[in-house]
C-alpha positions in Angstrom: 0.0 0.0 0.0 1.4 3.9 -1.1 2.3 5.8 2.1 3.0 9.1 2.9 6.5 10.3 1.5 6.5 6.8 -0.6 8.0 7.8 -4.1 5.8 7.3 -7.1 5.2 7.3 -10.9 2.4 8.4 -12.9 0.9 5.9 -14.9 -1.4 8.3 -17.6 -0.5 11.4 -18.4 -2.5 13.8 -15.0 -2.0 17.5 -16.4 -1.0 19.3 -19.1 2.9 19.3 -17.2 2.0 16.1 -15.5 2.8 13.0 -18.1 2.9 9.5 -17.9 6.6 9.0 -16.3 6.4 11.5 -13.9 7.7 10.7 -10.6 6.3 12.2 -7.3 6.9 12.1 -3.8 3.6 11.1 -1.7 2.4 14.3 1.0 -0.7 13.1 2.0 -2.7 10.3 1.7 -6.6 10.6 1.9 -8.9 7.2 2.9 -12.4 9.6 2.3 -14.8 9.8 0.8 -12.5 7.7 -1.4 -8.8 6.7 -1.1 -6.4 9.2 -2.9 -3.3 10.6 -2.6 -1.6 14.4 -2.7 1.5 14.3 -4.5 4.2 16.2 -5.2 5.3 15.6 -8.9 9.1 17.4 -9.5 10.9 17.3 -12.9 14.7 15.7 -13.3 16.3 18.8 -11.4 14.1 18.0 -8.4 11.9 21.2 -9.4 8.3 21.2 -8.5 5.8 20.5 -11.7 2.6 20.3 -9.7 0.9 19.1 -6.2 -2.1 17.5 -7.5 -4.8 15.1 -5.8 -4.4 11.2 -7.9 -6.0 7.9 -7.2 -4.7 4.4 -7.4 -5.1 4.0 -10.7 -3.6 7.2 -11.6 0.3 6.1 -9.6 2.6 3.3 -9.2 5.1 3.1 -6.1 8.6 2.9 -7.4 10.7 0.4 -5.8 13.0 1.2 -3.3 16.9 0.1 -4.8 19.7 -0.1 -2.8 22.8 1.6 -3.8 24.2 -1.8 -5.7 21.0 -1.7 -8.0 19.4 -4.6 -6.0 15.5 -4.0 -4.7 15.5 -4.0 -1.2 12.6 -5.7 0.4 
């Protein structure tokens, strides 16, 4: 399950700045009236594109990698 500050991919393009491929950092996570979360989507410079409100079907949560490359878990 996506948690607060979990780090995340959009999986559709959300916004016009928004694409598919975007990653985001998780700031809130809302369970009603539906689950969603509020995430803050930055470009490759670690500038922000947006804070926008997505639901499950909208993100992915990236894996975590250690520093060797190899998925911690």
């Amino acid at each position: 399950m996506i948690q607060e500050n979990d780090v995340v991919i959009a999986k559709k393009d959300l916004s016009k700045i928004v694409l598919k491929g975007s990653k985001g950092a998780v700031v809130m996570v809302y369970k009603e009236p539906r689950l969603g979360y509020e995430v803050e989507f930055v470009n490759n410079h670690g500038e922000t594109l947006d804070v926008i409100t997505v639901y499950p079907e909208d993100i992915e949560e990236l894996p975590i990698t250690s520093p060797r490359g190899r998925e911690k878990g």
